[in-house]
C-alpha positions as CSV (number, residue, x, y, z in Angstrom):
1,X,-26.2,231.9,237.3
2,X,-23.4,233.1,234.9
3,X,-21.7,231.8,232.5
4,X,-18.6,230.4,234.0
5,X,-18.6,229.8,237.9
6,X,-17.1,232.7,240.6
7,X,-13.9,232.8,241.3
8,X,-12.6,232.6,245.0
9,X,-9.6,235.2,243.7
10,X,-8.1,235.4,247.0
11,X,-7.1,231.9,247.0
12,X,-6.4,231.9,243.4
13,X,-4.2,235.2,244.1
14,X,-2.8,232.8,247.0
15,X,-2.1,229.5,244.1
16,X,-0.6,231.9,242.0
17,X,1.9,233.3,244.6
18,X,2.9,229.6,245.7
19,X,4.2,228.7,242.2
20,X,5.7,231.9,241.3
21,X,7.8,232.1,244.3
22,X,9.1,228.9,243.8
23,X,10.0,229.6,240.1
24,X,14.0,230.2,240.8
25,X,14.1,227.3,242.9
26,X,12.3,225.6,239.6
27,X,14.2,226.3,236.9
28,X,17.5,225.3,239.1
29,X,15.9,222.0,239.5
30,X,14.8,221.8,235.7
31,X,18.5,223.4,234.8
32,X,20.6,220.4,236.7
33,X,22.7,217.9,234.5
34,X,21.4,214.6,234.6
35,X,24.7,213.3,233.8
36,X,25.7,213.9,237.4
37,X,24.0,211.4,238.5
38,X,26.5,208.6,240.6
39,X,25.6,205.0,241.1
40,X,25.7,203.5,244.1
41,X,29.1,202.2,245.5
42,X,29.1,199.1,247.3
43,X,31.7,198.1,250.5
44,X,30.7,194.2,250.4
45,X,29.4,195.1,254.5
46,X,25.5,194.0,254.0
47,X,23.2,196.8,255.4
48,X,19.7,197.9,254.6
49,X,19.2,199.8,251.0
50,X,18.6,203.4,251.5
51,X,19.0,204.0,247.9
52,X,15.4,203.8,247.1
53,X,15.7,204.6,243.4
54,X,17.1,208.5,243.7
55,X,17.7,208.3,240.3
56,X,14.2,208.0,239.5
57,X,13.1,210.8,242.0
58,X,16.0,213.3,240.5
59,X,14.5,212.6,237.2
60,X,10.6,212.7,238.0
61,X,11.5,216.5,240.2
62,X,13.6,217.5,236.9
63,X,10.6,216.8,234.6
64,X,8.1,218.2,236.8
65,X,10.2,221.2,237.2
66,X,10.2,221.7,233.6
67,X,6.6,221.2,233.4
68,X,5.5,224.2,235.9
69,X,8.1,226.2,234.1
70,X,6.5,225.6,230.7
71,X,3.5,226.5,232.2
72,X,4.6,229.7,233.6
73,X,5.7,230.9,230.8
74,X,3.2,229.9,228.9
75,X,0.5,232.2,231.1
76,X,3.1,235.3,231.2
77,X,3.1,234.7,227.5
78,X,-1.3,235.9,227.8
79,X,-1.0,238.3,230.5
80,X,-1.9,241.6,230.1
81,X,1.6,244.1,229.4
82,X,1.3,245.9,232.8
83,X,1.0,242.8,234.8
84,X,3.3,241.1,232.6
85,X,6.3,243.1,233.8
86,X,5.1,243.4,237.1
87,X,5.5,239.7,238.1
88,X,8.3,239.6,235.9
89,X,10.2,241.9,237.9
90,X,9.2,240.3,241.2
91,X,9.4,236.8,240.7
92,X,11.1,236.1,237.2
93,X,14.7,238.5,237.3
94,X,17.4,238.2,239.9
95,X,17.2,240.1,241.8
96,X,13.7,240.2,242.6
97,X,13.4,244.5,242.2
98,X,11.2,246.4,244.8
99,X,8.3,248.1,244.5
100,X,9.9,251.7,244.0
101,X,12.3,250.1,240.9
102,X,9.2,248.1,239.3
103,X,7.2,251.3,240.2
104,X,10.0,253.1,238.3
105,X,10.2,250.9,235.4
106,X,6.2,249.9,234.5
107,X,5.6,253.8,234.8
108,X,3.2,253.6,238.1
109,X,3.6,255.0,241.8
110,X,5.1,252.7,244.1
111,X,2.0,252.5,245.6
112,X,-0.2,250.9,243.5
113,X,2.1,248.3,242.8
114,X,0.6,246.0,245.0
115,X,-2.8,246.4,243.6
116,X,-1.0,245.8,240.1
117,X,0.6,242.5,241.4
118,X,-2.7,241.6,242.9
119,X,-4.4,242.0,239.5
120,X,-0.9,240.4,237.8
121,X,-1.7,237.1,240.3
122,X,-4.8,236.5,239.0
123,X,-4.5,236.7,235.6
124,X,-1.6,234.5,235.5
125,X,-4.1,232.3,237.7
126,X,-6.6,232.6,235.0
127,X,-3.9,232.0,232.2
128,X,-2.1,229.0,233.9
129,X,-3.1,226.2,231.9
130,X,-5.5,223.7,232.6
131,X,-6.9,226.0,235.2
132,X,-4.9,224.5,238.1
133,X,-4.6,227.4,239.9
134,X,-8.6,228.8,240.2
135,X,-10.3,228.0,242.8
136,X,-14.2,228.4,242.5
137,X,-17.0,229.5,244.9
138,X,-19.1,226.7,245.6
């Protein structure tokens, strides 16, 4: 028995895809105005609530938004240089590039850029802090 437990690394690799495609969407959320937030307008008619505090939910999404984003960036910011700008350039820039422009630009074939994003995945896995993304063999 090792020192630290096995890593399953295709379902980390698999963690680690889940949050980085959703980073654009993120850092739209996190980027919102709060201040454009409306009350509720009443008509005097009585009828059910559907408000349901949205103000609360906009706000809890916006901070949790920021959180993953911190957190991102805060794994890119170990990452090895190569894998670095290798997720960077698929899930950070807009546009995303493809493989023969990141292949282009990191100094690689096109064709191991998928075996570079693979490794890329899970050391920002490893990196994310608090080791949310890992998932270890039992």
């Amino acid at each position: 028995m090792g020192l630290l437990p096995e890593v399953d690394e295709d379902k980390s690799i698999e963690n680690a895809k889940e949050i980085l495609s959703n980073y654009r969407r993120l850092s739209r959320m996190a980027g919102q105005k709060l201040t454009d937030i409306q009350s509720p307008t009443f008509d005097g008619m009585p009828k059910a609530s559907s408000y349901e505090n949205r103000i609360e939910t906009k706000i809890v999404n916006h901070i949790d938004a920021e959180a993953i984003i911190n957190n991102c960036q805060q794994a890119m910011s170990v990452m090895n240089k190569t894998s670095y700008w290798v997720l960077y350039y698929t899930y950070f820039c807009e546009p995303a590039l493809t493989h023969y422009q990141i292949a282009a630009k990191v100094g690689y074939a096109a064709g191991s850029i998928d075996k570079l994003k693979l490794r890329g995945l899970l050391e920002f896995a490893e990196a994310y802090p608090g080791e949310k993304l890992l998932v270890f063999k039992d």
